[in-house]
MMTF fields as JSON, N, C-alpha, C and O atoms, coordinates in Angstrom:
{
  "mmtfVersion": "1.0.0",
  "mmtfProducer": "UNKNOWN",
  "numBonds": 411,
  "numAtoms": 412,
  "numGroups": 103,
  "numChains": 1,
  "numModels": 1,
  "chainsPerModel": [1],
  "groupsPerChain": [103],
  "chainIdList": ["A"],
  "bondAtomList": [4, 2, 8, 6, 12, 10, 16, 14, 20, 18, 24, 22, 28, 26, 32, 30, 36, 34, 40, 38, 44, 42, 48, 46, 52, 50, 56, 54, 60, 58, 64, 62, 68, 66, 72, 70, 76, 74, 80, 78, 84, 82, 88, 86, 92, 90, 96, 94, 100, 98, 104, 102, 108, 106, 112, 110, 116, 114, 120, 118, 124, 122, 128, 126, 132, 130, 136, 134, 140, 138, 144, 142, 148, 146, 152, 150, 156, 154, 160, 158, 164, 162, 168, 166, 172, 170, 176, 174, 180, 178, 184, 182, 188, 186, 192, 190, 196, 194, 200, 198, 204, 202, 208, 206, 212, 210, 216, 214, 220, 218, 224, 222, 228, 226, 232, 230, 236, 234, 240, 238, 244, 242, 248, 246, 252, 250, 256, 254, 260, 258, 264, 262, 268, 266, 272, 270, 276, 274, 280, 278, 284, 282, 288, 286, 292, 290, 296, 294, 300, 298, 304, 302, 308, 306, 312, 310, 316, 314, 320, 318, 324, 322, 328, 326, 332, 330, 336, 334, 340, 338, 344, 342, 348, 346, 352, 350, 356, 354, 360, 358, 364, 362, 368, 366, 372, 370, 376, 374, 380, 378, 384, 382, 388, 386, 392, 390, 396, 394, 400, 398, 404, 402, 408, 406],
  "bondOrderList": [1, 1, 1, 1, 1, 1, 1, 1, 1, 1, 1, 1, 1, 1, 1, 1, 1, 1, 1, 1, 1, 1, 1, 1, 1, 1, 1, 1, 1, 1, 1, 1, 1, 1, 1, 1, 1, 1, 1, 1, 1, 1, 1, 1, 1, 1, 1, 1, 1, 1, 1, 1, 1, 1, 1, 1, 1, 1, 1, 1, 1, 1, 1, 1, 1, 1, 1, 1, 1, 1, 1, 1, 1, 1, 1, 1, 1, 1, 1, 1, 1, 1, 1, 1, 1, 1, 1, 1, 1, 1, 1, 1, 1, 1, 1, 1, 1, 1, 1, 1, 1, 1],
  "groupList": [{"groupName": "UNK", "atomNameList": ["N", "CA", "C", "O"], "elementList": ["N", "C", "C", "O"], "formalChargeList": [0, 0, 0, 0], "bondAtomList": [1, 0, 2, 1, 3, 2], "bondOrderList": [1, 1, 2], "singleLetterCode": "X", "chemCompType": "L-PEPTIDE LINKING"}],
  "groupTypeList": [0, 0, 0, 0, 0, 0, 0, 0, 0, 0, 0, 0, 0, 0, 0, 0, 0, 0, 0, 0, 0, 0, 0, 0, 0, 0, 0, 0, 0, 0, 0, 0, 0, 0, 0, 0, 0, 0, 0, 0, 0, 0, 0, 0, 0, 0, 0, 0, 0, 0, 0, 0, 0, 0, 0, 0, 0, 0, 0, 0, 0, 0, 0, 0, 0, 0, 0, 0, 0, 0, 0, 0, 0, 0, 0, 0, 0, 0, 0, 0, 0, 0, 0, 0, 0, 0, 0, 0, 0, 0, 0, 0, 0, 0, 0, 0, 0, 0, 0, 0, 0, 0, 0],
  "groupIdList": [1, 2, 3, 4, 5, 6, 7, 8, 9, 10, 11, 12, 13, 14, 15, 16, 17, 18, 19, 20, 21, 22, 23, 24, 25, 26, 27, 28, 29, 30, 31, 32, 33, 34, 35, 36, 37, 38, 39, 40, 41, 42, 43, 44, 45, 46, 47, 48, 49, 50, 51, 52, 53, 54, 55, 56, 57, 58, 59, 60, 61, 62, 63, 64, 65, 66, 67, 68, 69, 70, 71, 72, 73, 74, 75, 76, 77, 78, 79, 80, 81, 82, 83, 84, 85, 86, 87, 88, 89, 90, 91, 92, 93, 94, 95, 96, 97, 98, 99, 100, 101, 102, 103],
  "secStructList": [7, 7, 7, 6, 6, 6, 7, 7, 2, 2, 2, 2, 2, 2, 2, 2, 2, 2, 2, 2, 2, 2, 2, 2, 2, 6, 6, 6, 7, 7, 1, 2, 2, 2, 2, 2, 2, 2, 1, 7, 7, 2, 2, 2, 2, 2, 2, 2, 2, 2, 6, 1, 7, 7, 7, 1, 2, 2, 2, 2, 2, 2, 2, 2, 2, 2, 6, 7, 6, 6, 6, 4, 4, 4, 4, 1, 7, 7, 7, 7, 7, 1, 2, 2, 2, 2, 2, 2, 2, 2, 2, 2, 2, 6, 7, 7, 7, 7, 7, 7, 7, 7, 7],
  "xCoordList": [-30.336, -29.698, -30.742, -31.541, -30.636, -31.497, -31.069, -29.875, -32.131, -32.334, -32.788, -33.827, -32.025, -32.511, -32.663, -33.121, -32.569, -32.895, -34.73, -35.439, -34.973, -36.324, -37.003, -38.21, -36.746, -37.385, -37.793, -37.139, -39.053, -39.621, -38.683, -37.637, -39.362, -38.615, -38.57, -37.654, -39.531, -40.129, -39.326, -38.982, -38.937, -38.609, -36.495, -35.836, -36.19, -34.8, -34.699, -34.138, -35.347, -35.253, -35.44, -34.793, -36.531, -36.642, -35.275, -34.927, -34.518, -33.097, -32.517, -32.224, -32.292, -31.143, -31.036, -29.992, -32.495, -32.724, -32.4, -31.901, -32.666, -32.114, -30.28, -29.58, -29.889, -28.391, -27.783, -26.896, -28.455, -27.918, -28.055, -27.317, -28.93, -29.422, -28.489, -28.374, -27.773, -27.378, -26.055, -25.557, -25.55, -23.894, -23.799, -22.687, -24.37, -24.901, -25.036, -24.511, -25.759, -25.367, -24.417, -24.029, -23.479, -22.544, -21.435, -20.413, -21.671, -20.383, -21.108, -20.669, -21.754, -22.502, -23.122, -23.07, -23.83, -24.346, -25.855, -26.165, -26.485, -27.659, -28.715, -29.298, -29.227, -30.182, -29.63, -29.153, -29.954, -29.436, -28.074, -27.767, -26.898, -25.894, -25.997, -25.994, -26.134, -25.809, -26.509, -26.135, -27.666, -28.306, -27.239, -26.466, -26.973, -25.936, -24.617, -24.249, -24.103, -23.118, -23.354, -22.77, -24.108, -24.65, -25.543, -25.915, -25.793, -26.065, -27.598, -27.773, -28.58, -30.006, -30.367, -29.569, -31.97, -32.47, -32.923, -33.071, -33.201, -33.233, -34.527, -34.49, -35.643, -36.843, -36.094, -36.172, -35.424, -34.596, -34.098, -34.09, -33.5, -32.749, -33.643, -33.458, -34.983, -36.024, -36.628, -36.623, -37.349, -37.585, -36.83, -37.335, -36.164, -35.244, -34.839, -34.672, -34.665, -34.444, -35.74, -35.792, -36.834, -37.946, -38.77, -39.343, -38.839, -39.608, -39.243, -39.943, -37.328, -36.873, -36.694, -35.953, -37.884, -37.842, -36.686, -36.5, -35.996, -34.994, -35.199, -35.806, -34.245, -33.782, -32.972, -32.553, -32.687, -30.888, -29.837, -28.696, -30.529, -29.204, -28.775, -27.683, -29.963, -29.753, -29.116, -28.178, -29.646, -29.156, -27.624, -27.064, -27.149, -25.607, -24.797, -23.704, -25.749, -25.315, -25.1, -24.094, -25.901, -26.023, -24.828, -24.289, -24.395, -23.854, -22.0, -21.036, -22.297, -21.003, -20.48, -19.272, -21.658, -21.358, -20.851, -20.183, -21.732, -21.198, -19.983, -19.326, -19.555, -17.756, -17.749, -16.748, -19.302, -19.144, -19.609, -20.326, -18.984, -18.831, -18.069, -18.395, -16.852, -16.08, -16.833, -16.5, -17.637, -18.89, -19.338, -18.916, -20.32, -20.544, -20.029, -20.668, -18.384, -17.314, -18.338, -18.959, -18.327, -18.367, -20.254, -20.548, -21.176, -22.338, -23.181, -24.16, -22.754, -23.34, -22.095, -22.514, -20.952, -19.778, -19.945, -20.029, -19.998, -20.525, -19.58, -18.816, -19.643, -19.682, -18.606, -19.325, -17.737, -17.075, -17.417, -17.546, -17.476, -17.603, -17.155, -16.804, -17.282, -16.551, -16.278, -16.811, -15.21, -14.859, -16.212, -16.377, -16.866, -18.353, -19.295, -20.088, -18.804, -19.606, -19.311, -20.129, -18.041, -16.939, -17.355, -17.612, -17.376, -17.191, -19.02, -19.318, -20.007, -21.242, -21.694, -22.537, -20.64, -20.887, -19.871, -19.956, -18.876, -18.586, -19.373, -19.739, -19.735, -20.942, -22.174, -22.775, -22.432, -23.488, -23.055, -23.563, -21.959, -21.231, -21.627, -22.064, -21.25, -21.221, -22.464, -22.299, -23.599, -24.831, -25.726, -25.666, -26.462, -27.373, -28.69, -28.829, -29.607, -30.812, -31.862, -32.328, -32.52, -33.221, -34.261, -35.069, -34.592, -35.535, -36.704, -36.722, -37.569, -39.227, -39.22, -38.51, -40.514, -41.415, -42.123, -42.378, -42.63, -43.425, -44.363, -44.319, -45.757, -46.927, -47.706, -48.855],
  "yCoordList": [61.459, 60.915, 60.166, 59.352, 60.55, 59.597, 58.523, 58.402, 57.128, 56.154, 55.346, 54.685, 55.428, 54.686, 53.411, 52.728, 53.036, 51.291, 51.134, 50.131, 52.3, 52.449, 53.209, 53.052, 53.951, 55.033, 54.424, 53.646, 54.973, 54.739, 55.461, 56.097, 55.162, 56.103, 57.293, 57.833, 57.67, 59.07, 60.021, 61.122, 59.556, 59.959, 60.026, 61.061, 59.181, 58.862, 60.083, 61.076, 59.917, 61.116, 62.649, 63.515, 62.993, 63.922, 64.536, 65.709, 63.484, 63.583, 63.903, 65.091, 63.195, 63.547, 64.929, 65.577, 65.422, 66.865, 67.785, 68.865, 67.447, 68.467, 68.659, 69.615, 66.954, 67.141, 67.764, 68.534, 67.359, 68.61, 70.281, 71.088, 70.482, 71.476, 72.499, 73.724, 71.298, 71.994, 72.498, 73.601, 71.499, 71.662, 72.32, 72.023, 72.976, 74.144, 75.308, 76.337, 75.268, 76.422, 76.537, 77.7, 75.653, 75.708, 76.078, 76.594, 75.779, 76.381, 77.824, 77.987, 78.702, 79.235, 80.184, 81.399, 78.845, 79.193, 79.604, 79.704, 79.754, 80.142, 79.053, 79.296, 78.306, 77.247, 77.823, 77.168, 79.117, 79.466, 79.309, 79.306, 79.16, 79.139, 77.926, 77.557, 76.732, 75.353, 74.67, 73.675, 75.553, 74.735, 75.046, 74.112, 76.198, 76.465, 75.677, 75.259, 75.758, 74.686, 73.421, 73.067, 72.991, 71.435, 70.949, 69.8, 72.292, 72.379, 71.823, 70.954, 72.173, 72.234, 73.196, 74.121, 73.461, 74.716, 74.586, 73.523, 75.994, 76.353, 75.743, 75.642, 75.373, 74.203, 73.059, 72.822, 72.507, 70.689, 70.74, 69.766, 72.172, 72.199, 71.992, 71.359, 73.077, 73.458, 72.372, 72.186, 71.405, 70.417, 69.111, 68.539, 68.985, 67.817, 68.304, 67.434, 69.785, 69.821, 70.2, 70.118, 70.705, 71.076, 69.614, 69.316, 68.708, 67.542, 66.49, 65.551, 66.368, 65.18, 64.342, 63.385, 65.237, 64.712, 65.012, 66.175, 64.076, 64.863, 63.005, 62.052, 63.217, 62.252, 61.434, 61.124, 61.029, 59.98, 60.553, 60.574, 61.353, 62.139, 62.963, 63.088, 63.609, 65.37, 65.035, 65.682, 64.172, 64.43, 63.742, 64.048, 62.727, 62.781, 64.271, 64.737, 64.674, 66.072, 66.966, 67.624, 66.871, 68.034, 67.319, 68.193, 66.518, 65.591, 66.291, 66.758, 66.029, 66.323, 67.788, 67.997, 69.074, 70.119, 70.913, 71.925, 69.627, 69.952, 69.82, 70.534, 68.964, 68.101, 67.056, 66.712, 66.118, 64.924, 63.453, 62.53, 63.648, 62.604, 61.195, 60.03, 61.705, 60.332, 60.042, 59.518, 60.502, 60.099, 58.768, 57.675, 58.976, 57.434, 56.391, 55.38, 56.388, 54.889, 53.844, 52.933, 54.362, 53.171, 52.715, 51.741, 53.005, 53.406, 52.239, 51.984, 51.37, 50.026, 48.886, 47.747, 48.957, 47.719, 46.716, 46.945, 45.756, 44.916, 44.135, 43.242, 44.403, 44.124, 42.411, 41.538, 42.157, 40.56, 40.492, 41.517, 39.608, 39.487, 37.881, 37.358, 37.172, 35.441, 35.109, 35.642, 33.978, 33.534, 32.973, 33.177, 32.408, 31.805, 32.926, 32.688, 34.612, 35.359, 35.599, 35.642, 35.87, 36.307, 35.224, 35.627, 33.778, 32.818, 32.953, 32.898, 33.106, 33.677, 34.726, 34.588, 36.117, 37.205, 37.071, 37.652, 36.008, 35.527, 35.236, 35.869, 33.721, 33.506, 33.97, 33.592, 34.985, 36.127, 36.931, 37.085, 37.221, 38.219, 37.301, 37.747, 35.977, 35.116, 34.528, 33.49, 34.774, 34.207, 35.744, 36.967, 34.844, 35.89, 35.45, 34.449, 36.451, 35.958, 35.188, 35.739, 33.948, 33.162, 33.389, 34.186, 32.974, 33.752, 33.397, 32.169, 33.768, 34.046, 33.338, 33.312, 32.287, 31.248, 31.681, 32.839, 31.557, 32.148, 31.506, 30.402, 32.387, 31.78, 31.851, 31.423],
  "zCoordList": [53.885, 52.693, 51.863, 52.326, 50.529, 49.723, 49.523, 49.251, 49.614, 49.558, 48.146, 48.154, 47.038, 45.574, 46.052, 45.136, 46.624, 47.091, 47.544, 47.62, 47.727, 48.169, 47.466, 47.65, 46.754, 45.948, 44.567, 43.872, 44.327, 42.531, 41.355, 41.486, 40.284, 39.201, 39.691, 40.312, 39.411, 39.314, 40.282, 39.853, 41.875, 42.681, 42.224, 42.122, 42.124, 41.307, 40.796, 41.259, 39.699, 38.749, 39.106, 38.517, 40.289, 40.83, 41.517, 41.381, 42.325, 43.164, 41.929, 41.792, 41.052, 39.769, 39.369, 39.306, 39.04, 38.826, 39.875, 39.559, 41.367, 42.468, 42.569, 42.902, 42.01, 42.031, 41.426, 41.794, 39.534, 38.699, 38.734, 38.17, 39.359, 39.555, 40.68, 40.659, 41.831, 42.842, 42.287, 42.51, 41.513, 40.811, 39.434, 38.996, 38.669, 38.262, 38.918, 38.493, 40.027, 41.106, 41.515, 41.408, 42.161, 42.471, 41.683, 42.135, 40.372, 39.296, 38.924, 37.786, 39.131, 39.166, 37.731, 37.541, 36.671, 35.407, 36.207, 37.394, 35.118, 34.511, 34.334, 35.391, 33.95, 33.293, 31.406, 30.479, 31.515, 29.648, 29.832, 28.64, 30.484, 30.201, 30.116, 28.941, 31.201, 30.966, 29.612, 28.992, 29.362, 28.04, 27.199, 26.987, 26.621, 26.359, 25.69, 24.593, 27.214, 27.299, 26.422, 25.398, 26.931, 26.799, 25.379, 25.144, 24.426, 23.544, 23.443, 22.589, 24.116, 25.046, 24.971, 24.819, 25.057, 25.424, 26.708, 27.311, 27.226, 28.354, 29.284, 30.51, 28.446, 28.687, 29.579, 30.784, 28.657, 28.927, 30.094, 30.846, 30.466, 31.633, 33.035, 34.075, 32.39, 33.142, 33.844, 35.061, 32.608, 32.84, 33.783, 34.75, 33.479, 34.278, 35.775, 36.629, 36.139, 37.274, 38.481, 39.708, 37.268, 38.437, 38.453, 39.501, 37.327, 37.185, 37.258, 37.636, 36.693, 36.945, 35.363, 35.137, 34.116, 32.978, 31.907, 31.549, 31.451, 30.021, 29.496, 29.985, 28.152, 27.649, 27.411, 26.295, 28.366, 28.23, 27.727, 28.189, 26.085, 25.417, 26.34, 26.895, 26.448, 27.011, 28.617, 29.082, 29.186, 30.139, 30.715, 31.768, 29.686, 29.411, 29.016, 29.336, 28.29, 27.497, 28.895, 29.159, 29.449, 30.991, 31.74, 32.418, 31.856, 32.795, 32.284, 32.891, 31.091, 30.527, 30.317, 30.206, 30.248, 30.816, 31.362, 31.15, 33.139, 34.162, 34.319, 35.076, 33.682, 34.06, 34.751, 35.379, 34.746, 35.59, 34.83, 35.215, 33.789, 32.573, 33.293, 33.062, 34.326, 34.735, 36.334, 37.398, 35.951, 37.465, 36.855, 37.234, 35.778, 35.029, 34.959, 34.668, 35.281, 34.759, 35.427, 34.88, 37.145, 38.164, 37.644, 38.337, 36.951, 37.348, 37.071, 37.773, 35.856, 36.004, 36.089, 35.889, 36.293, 36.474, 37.336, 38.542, 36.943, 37.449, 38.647, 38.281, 39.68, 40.923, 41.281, 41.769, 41.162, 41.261, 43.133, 43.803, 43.492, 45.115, 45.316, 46.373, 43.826, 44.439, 43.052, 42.078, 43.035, 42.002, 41.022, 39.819, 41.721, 41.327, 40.444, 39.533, 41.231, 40.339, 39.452, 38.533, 39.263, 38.186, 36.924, 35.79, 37.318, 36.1, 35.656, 34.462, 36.604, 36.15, 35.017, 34.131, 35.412, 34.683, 33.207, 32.126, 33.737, 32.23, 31.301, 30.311, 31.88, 30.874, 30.268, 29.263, 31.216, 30.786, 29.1, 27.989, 29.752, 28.682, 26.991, 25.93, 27.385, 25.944, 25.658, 25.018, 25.873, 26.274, 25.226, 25.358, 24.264, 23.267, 24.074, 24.776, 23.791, 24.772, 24.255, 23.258, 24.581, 23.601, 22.672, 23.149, 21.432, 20.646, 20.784, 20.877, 20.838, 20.682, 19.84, 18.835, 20.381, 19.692, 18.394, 18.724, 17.119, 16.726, 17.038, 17.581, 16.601, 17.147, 15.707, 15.605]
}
């Protein structure tokens, strides 16, 4: 099992590309069909699954394709575990981040 708790970018991204890649097979397109789909060329597809590289767009775009758009809900929500965190991530929420000194 892969381990993102231990792994670099680069490696992340490599898994991302084997995942998309496997569930694409599994629905069983093409790389030109899913670009296709996903309104991509057949490169973008290329790229992201043999290298791991796309662009945030594209690879929402691939994501949504596939049909795994409501995979994302859980993907950054932020986590409550005590009342203490909860009133924390409140104040986060209302909190602008401080401005730079000029120099």
């Amino acid at each position: 099992m892969f381990d993102f708790m231990m792994a670099t970018a680069p490696e992340i991204c490599a898994e991302l590309g084997r995942r998309l890649r496997a569930r694409r097979l599994m629905q069983g397109w093409s790389q030109v069909e899913l670009a296709e789909r996903a309104g991509l060329s057949a490169g973008t597809i290329k790229n992201l699954e043999s290298k791991g590289q796309a662009s945030l767009m594209s690879f929402i775009q691939i994501i949504a394709a596939l049909g795994l758009a409501d995979d994302l809900g859980e993907l950054f929500r932020l986590k409550i575990v005590s009342i203490a965190a909860m009133e924390k991530a409140e104040r986060a929420n209302r909190k602008r981040a401080p401005r730079r000194a000029v120099k």
